[in-house]
py3Dmol code that shows the C-alpha trace and the ligand (Angstrom):
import py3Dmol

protein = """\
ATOM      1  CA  UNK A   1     106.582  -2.381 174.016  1.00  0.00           C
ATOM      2  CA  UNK A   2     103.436  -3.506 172.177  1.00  0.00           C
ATOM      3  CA  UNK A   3     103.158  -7.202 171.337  1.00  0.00           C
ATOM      4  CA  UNK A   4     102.555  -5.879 167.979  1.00  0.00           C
ATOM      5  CA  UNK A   5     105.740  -4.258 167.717  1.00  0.00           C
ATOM      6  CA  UNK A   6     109.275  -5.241 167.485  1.00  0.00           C
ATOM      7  CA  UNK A   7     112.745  -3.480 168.105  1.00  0.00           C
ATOM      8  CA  UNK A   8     114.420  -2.974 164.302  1.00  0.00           C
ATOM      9  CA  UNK A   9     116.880   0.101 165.085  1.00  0.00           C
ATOM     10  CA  UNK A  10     118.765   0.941 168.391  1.00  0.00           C
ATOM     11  CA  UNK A  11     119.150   4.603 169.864  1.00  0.00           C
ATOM     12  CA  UNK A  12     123.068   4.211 168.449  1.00  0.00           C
ATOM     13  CA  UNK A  13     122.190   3.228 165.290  1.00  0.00           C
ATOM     14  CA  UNK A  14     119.490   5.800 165.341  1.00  0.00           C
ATOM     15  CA  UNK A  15     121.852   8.652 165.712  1.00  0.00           C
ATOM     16  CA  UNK A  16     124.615   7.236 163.574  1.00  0.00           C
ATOM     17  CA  UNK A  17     121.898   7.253 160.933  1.00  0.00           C
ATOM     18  CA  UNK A  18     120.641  10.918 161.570  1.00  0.00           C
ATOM     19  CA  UNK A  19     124.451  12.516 161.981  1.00  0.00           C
ATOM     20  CA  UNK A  20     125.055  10.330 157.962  1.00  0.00           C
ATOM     21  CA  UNK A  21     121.550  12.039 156.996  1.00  0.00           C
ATOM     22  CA  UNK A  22     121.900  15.079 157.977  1.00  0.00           C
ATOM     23  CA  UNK A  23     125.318  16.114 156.875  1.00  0.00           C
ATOM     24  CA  UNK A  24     124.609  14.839 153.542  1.00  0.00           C
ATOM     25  CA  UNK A  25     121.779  17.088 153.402  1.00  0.00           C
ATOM     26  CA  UNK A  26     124.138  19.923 154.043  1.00  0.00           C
ATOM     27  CA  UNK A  27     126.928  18.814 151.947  1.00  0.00           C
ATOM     28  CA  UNK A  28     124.635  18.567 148.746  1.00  0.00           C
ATOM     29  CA  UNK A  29     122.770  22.289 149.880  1.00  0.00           C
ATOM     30  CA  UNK A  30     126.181  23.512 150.392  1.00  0.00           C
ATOM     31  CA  UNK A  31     128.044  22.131 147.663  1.00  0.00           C
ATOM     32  CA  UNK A  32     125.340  22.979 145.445  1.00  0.00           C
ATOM     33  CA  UNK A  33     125.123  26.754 146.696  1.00  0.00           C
ATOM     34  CA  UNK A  34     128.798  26.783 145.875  1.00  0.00           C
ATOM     35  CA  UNK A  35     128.883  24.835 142.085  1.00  0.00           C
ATOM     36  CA  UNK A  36     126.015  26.579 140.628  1.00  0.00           C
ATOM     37  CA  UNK A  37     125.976  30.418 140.482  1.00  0.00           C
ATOM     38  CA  UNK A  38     121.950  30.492 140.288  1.00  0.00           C
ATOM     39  CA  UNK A  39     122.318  28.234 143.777  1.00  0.00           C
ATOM     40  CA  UNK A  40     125.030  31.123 145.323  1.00  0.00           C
ATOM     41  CA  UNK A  41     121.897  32.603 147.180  1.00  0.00           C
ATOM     42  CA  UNK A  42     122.247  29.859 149.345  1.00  0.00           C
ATOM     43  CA  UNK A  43     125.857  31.470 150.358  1.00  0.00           C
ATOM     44  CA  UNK A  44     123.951  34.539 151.010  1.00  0.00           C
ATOM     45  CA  UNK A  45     121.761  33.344 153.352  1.00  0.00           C
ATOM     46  CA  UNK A  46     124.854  32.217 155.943  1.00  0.00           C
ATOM     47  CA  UNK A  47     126.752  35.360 155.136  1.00  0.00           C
ATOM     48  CA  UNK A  48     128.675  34.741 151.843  1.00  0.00           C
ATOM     49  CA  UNK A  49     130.423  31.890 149.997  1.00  0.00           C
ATOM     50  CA  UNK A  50     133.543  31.760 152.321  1.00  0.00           C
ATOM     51  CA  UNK A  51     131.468  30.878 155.312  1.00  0.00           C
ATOM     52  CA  UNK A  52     129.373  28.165 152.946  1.00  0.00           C
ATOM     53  CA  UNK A  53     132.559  26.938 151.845  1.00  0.00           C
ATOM     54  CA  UNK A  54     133.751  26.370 155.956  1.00  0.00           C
ATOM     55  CA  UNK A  55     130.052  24.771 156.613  1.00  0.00           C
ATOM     56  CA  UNK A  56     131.398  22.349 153.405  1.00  0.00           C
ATOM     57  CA  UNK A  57     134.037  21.485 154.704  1.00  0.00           C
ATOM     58  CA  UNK A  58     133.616  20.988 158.323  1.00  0.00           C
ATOM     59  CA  UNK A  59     130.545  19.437 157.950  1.00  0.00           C
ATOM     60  CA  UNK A  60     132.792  16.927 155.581  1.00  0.00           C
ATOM     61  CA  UNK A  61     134.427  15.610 158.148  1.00  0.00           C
ATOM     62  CA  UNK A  62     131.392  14.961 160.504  1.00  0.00           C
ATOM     63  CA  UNK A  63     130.130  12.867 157.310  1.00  0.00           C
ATOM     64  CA  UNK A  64     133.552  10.743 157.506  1.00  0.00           C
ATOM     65  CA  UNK A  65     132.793   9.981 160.970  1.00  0.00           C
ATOM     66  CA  UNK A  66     129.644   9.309 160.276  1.00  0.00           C
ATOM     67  CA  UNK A  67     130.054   7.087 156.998  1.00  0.00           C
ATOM     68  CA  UNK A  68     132.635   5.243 159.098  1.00  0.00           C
ATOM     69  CA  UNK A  69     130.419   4.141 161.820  1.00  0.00           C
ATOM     70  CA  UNK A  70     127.660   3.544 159.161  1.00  0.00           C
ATOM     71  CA  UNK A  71     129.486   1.154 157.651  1.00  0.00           C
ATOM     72  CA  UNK A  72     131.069  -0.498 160.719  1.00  0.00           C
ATOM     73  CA  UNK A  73     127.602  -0.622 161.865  1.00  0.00           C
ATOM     74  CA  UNK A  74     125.913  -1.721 158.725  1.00  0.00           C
ATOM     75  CA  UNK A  75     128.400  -4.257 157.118  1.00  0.00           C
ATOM     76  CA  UNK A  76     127.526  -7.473 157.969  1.00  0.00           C
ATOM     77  CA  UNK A  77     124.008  -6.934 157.538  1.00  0.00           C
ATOM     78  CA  UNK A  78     123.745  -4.546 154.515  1.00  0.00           C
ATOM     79  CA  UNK A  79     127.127  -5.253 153.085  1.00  0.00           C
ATOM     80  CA  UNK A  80     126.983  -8.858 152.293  1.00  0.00           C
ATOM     81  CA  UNK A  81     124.993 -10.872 149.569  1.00  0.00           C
ATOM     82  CA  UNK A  82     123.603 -14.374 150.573  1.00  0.00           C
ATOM     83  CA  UNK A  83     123.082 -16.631 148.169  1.00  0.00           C
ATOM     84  CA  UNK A  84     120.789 -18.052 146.794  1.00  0.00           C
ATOM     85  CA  UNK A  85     117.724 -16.191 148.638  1.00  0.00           C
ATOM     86  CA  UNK A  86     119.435 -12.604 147.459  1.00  0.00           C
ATOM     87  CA  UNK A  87     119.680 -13.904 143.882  1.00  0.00           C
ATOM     88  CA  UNK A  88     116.024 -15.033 143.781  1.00  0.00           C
ATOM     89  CA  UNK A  89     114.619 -11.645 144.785  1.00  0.00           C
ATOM     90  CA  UNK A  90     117.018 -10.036 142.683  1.00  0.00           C
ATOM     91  CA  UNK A  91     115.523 -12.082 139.248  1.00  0.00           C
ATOM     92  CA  UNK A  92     112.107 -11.233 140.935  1.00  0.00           C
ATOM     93  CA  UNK A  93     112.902  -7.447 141.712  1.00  0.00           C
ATOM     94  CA  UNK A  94     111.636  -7.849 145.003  1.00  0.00           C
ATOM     95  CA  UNK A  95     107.931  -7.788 143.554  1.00  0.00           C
ATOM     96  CA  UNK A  96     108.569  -3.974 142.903  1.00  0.00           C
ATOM     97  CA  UNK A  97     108.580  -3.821 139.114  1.00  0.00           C
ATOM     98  CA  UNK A  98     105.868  -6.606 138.458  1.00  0.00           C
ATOM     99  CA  UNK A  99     103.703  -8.686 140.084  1.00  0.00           C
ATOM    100  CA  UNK A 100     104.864 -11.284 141.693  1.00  0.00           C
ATOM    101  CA  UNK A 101     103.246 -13.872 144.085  1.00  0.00           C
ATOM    102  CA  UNK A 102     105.326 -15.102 146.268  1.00  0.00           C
ATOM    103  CA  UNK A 103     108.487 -12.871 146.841  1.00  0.00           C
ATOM    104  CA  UNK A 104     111.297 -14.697 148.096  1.00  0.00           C
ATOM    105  CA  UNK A 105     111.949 -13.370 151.529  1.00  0.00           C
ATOM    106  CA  UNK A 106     115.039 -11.858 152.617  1.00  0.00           C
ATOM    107  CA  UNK A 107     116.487 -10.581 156.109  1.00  0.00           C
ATOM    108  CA  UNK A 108     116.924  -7.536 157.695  1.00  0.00           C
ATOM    109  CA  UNK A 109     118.010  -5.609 154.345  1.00  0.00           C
ATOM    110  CA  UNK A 110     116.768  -6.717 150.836  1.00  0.00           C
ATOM    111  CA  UNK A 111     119.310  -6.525 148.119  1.00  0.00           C
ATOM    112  CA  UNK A 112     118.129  -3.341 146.605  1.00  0.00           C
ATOM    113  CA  UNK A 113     119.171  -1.600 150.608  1.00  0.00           C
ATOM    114  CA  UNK A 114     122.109  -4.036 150.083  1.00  0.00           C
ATOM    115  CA  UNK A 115     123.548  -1.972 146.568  1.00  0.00           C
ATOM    116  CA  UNK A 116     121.925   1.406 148.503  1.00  0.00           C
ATOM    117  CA  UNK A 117     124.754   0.586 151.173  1.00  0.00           C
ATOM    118  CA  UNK A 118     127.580  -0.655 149.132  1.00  0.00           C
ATOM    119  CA  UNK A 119     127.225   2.706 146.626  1.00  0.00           C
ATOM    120  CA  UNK A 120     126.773   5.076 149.779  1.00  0.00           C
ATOM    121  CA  UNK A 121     129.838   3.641 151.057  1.00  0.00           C
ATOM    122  CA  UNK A 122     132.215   3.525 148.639  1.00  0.00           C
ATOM    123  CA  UNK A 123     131.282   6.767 146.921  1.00  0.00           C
ATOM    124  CA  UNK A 124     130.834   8.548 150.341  1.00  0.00           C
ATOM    125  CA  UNK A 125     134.430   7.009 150.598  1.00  0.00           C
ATOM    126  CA  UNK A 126     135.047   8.806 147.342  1.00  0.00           C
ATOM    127  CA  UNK A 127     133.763  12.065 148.090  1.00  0.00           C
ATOM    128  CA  UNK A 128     135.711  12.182 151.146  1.00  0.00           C
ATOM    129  CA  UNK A 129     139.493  11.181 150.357  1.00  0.00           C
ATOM    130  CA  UNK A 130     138.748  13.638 147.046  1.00  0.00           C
ATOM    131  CA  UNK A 131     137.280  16.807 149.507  1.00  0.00           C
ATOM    132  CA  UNK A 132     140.311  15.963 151.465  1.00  0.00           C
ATOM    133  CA  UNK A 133     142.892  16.044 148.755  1.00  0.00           C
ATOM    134  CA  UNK A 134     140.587  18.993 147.639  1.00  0.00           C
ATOM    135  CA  UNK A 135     141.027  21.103 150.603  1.00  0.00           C
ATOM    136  CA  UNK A 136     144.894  20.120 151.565  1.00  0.00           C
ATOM    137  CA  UNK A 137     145.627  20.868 147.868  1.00  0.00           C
ATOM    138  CA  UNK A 138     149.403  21.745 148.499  1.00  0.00           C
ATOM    139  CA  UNK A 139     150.445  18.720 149.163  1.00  0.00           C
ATOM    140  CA  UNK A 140     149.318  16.749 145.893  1.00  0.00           C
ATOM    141  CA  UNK A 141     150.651  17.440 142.272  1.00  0.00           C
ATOM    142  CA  UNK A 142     148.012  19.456 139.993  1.00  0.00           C
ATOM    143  CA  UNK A 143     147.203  16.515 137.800  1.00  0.00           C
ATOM    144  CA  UNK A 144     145.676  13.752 141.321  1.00  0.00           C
ATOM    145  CA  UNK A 145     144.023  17.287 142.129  1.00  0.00           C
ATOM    146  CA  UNK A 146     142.091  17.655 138.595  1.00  0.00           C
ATOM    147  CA  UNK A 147     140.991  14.264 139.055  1.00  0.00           C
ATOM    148  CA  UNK A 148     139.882  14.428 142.815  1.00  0.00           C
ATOM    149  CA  UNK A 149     137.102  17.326 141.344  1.00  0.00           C
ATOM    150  CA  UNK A 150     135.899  14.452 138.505  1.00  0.00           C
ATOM    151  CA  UNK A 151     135.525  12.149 141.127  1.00  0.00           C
ATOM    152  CA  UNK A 152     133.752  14.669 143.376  1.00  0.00           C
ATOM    153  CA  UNK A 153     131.744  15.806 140.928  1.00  0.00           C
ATOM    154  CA  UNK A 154     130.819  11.810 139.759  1.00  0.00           C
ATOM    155  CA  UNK A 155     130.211  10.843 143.105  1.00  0.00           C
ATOM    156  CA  UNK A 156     127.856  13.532 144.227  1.00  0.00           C
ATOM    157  CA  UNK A 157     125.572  12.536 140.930  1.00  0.00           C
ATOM    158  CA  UNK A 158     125.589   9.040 141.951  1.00  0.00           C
ATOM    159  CA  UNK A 159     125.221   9.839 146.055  1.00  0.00           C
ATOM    160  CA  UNK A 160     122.612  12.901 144.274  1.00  0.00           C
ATOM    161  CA  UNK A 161     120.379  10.335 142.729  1.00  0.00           C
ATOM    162  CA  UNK A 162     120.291   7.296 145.257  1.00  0.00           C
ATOM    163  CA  UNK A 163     119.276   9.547 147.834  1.00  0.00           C
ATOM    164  CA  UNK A 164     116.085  10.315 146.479  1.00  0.00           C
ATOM    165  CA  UNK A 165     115.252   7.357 145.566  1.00  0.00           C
ATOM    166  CA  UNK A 166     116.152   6.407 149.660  1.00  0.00           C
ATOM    167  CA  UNK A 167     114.000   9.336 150.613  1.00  0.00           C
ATOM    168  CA  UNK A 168     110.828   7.720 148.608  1.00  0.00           C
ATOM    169  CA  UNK A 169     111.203   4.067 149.865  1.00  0.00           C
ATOM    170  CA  UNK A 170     112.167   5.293 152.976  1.00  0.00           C
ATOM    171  CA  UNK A 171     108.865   6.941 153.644  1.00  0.00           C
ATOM    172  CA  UNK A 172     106.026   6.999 151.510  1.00  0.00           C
ATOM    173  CA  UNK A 173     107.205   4.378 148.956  1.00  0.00           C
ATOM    174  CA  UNK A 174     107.220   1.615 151.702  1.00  0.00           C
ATOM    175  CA  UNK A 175     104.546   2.826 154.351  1.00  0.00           C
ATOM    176  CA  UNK A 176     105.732   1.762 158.143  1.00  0.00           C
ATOM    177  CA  UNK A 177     109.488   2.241 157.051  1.00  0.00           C
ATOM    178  CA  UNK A 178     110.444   5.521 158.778  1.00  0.00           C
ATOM    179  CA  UNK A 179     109.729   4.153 162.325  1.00  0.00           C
ATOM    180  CA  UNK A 180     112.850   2.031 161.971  1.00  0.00           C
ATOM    181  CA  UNK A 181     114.657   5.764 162.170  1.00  0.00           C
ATOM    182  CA  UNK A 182     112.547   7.554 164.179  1.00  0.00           C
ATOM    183  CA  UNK A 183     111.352   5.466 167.598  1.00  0.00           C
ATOM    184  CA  UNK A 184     113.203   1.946 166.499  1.00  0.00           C
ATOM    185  CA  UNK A 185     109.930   0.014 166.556  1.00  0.00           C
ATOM    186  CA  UNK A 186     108.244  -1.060 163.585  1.00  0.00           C
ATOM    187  CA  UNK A 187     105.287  -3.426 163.170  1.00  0.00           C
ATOM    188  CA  UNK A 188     105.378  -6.520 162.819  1.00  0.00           C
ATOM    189  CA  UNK A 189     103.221  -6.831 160.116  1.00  0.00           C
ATOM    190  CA  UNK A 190     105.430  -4.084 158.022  1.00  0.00           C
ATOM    191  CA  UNK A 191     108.684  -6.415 159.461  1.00  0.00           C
ATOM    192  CA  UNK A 192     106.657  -9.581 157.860  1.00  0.00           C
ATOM    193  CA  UNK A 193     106.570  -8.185 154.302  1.00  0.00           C
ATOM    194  CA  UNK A 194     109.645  -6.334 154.293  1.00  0.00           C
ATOM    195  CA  UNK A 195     111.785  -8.822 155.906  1.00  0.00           C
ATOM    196  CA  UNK A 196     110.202 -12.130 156.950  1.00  0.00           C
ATOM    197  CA  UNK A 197     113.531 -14.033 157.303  1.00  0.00           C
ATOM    198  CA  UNK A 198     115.111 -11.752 159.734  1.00  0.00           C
ATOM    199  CA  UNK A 199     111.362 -11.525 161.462  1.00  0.00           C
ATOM    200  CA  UNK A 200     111.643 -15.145 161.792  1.00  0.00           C
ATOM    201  CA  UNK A 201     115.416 -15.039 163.078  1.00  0.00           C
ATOM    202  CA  UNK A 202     114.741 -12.038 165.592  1.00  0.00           C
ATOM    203  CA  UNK A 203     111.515 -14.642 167.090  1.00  0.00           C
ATOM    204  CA  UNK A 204     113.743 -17.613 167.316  1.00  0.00           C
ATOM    205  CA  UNK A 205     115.930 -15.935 168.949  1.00  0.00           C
ATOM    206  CA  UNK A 206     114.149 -14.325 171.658  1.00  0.00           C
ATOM    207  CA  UNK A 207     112.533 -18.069 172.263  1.00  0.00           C
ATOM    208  CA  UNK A 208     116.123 -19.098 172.708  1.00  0.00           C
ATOM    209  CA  UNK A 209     116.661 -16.110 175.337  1.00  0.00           C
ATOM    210  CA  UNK A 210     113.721 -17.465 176.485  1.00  0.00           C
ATOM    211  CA  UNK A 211     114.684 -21.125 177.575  1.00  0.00           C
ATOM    212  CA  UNK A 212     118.348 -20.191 177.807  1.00  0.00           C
ATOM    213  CA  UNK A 213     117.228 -18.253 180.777  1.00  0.00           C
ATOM    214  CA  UNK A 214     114.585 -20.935 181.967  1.00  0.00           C
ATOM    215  CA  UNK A 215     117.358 -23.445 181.895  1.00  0.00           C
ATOM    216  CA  UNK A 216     119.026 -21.486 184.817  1.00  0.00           C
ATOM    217  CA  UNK A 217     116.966 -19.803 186.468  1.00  0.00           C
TER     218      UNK A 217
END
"""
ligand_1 = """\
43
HEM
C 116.158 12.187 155.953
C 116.239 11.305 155.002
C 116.259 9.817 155.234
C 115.223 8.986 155.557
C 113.766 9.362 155.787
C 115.771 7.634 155.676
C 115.045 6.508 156.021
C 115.573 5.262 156.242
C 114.847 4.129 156.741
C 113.373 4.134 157.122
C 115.707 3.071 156.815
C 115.383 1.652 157.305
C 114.806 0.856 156.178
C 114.509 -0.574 156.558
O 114.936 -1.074 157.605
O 113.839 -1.232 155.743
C 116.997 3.541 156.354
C 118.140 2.766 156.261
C 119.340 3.220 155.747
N 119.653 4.525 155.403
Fe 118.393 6.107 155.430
N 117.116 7.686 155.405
C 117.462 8.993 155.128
C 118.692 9.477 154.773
C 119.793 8.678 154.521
C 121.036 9.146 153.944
C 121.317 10.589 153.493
C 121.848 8.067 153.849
C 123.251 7.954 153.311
C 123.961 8.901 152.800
C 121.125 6.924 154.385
C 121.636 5.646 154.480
C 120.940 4.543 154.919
C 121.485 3.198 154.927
C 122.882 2.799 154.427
C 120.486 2.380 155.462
C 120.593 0.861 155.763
C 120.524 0.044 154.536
C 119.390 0.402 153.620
O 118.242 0.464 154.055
O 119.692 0.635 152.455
N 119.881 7.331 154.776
N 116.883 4.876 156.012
"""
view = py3Dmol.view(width=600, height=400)
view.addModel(protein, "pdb")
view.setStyle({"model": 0}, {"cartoon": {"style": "trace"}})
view.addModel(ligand_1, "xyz")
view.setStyle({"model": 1}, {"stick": {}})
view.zoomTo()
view.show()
């Protein structure tokens, strides 16, 4: 690897990230082609609404797979606040509503990708108990049923709007992100000011390898 570069993302986290990505993607198309009747073309284009409705669903529970190893994967460093670092960039915005001069640093997710996490996983936990209750529908009284399409609904606006805001900061909102989910290796100049503390961590670390493995060899 270049000594410019560092290693932010492994292949498994890579694909863990892509199989989340992607079936989101489809869900929303899908769900969408099936909700709105001036998005029904989109059932057209696979071969009618009953097929759209089995890409919905199946595809459902890839995203449950996926959501669970995202957050298995993702919860100790994206799912937890530390304080008081967190708090300080949070009463600073991270330096991306104002200026500010000194942003306090932060590890390997800021606290904006922190709340990102936490509302992708417990909506995505929302949309997928509801789709389940959705589709087994015989087995739950009418009234939990009625509710589970609320919650659907609420939870796709929520999961609608975050995404796209993810999309923007992923790529050209935060130039030298998308690396991080394509080849794994970012710069680190681009891991400096987005996330100097775990930077400094992932450094110290490697100089521990380092004379750990002196020490014995
Ligand atoms: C194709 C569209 C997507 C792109 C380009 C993208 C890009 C990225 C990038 C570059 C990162 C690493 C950011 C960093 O380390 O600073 C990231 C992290 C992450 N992505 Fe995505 N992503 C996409 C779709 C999604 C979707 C659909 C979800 C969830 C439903 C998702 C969930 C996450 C989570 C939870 C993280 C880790 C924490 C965070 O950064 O908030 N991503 N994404």
């Amino acid at each position: 690897m270049r000594k410019d570069m560092i290693q932010a993302t492994d292949a498994f986290e890579r694909v863990v990230h892509w199989s989340l990505a992607v079936s989101c993607i489809v869900l929303f198309v899908s769900g969408l082609g099936m909700m709105f009747k001036s998005f029904n073309f989109i059932g057209t284009m696979v071969g009618g609404l009953r097929i759209l409705k089995y890409v919905h669903n199946f595809t459902g529970i890839f995203f449950i797979v996926s959501l669970v190893l995202s957050i298995r994967m993702w919860w100790k460093e994206a799912g937890t606040f530390e304080m008081p670092g967190d708090l300080e960039w949070m009463k600073a915005a991270g330096g991306y509503l104002w200026h500010v001069d000194n942003v306090p640093e932060v590890g390997k997710y800021n606290p904006g990708q922190k709340a990102f996490f936490l509302a992708v996983a417990v909506f995505g936990a929302a949309m997928g108990v509801s789709g389940l209750v959705m589709w087994f529908s015989t087995g739950f009284p009418a009234f939990a049923v009625r509710w589970m399409y609320v919650l659907h609904a609420l939870g796709f606006l929520v999961l609608f709007a975050f995404f796209f805001v993810h999309l923007y900061l992923g790529t050209i909102g935060s130039p030298g992100s998308l690396p991080a989910m394509t080849t794994g290796r970012v710069t680190r100049a681009w891991a400096k000011k987005q996330h100097p503390k775990w930077l400094r961590e992932m450094d110290e670390s490697a100089k521990a390898d380092v004379h750990a493995g002196g020490g014995h060899g």
